[in-house]
N, C-alpha and C positions, 0 to 999 in steps of 0.2 A: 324144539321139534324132536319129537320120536320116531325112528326107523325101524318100522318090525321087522323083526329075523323070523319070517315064513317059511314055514316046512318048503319044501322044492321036489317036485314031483310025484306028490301025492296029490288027490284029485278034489279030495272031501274030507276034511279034518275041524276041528275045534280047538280053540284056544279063550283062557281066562287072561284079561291085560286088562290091568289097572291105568284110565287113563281120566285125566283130574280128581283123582282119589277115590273113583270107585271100580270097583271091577266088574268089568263085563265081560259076558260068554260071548266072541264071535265063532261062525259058522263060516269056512271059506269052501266054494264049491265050483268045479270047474265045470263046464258046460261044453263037450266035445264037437256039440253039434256047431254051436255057435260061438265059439274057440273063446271062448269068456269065461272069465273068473267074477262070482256071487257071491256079496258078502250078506248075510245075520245078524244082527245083534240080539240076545237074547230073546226073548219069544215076541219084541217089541216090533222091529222089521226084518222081513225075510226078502232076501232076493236082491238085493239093491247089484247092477251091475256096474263092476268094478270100470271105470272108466280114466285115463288118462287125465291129467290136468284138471279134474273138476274136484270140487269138496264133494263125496259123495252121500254126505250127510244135511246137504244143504237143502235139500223137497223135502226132508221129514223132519226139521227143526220141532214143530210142532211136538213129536213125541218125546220121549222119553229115551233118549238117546245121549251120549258121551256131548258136552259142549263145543268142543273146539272143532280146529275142521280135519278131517280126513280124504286125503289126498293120496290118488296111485301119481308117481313120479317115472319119469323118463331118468335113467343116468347115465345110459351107453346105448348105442347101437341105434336102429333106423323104424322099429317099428311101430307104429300108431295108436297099440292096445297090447295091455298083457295078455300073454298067452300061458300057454302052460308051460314052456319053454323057458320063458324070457322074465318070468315075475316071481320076486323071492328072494331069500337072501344073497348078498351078491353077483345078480342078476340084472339086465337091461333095467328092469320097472322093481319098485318095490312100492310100498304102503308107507307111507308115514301121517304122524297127527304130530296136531300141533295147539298146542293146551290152550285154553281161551284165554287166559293171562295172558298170551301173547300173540293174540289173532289181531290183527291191527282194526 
């Protein structure tokens, strides 16, 4: 499993991460109104909201997207969804994937 180390308090940023040997552009964007954090992958899918416990790669299998799953995780504290706050490097919530080699 990989743990992203997410910028922390910036609203709207990009990052290039290599993940099953290719590299991809995500897009992470924070959403004020609706206190959610939007992920991007390269021009492929836009918008995907970042959700607690779910693969958030799992509706768009179909494209052209990283294989394994990507997962926002809970590690501390009590709240139900990352915020701007709470998601990021060590932070409540962070991002991690987890390579299809090892998705059971």
């Amino acid at each position: 499993m990989i743990q992203f180390k997410l910028l922390q308090n910036i609203p709207n940023y990009q990052a290039s991460i290599t993940l099953d040997g290719a590299v991809w552009q995500f897009t992470f964007r924070h959403n004020q109104y609706d206190e959610s954090w939007f992920v991007s992958i390269d021009d492929v899918v836009s918008n995907i909201k970042a959700v607690n416990g779910v693969d958030i790669l799992k509706f768009v299998r179909y494209l052209n997207v990283p294989p394994g799953e990507l997962i926002i995780q809970r590690l501390a504290g009590k709240k139900s969804k990352p915020g701007f706050d709470n998601f990021g490097a060590d932070k409540e919530m962070t991002l991690s994937y987890t390579p299809v080699a090892e998705v059971a």
